[in-house]
PLY file of the C-alpha trace (Angstrom):
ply
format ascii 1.0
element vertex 104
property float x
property float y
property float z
element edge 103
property int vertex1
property int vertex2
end_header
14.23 -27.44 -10.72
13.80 -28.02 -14.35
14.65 -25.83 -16.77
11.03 -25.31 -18.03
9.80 -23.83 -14.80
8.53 -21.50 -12.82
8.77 -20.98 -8.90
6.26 -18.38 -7.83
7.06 -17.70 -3.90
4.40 -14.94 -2.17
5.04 -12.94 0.74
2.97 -10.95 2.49
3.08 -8.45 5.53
1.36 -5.54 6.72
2.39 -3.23 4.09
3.69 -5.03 1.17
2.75 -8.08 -1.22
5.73 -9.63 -3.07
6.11 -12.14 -5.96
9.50 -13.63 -6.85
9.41 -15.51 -9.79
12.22 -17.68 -10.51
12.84 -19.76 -14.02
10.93 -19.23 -17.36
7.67 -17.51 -17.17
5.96 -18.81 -20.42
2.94 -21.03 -21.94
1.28 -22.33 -18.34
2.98 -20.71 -16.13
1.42 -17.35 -17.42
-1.82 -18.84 -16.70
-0.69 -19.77 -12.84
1.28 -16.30 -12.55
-2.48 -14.55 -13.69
-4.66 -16.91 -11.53
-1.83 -16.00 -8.22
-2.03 -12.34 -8.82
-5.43 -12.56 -8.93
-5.74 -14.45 -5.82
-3.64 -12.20 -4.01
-5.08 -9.16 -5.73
-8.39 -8.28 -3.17
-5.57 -8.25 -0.26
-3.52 -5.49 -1.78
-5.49 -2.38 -0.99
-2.45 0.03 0.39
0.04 -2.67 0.07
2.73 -1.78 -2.19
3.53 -4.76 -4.95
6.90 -6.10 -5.72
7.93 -8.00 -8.65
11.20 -9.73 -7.93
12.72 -10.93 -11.17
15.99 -10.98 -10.53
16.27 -15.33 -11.39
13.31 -15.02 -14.12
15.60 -16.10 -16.85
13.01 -15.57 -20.01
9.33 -14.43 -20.30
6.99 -15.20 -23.38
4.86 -12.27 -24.87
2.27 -13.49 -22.53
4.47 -13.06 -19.46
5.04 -9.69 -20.17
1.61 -8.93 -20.31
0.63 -10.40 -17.40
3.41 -8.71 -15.57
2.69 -5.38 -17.16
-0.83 -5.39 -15.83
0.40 -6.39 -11.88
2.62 -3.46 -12.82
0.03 -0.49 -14.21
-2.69 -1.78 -12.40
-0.92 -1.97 -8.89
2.14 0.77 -9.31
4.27 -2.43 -8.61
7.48 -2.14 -8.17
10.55 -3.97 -10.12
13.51 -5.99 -7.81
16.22 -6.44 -10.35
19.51 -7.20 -10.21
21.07 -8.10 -13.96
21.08 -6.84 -17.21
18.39 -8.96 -18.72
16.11 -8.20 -15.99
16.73 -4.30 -15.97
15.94 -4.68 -19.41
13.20 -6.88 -19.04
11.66 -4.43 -16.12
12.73 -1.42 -18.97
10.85 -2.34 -21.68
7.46 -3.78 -19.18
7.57 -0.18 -17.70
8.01 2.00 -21.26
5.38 -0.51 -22.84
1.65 0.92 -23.26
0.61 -2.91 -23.25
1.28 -4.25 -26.69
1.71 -8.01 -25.53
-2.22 -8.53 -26.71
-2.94 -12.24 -27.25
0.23 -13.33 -26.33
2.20 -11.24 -28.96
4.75 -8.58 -28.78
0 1
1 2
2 3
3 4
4 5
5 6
6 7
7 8
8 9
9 10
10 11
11 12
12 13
13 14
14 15
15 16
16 17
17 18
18 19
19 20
20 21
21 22
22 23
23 24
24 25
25 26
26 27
27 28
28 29
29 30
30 31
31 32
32 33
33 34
34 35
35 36
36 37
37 38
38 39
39 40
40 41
41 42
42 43
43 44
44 45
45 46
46 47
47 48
48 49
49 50
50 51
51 52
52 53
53 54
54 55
55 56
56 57
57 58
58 59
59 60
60 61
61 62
62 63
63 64
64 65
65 66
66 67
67 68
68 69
69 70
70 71
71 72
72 73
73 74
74 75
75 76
76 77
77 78
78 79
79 80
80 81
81 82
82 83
83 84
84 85
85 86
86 87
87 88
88 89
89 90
90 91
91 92
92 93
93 94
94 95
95 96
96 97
97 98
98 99
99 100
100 101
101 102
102 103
């Protein structure tokens, strides 16, 4: 895998939907990260959410956003497992959604 992308794997069971996201979620792959959730988004009812970004090595300003409305929106929960992705799940969870247009 190339160092400018982004594997989005889905599963789903009876009582969870979860995303792992592995590379660098920026410019397109925000775009395919937003249409996915939204795909998978009418199925979620009672499901909990997980966000798995424990191999996500960087996210643009438009990542974040995109990730902090699967998280408000659907009480998602974070899988983490290093420091920049504590941090990255951190600062996501304390935001109030500044990321507008693509900017932190």
């Amino acid at each position: 895998m190339g160092q400018l992308t982004l594997r989005i794997s889905i599963q789903e069971n009876d009582k969870s939907i979860g995303f792992t996201l592995v590379g660098r979620l920026a410019g397109p792959w925000v775009a395919e990260l937003e249409r996915a959730w939204k795909d998978v988004a009418p199925r979620l009812d009672e499901k909990k959410l997980s966000l798995d970004v424990r191999d996500l090595t960087y996210s643009d300003a438009g990542g974040k956003r995109v990730l902090h409305d699967m998280f408000v929106k659907n009480s998602a929960e974070f899988v983490t497992s290093n420091d920049w992705s504590h941090h990255l799940a951190q600062e996501i969870k304390e935001t109030n959604g500044g990321y507008a247009n693509g900017r932190a």
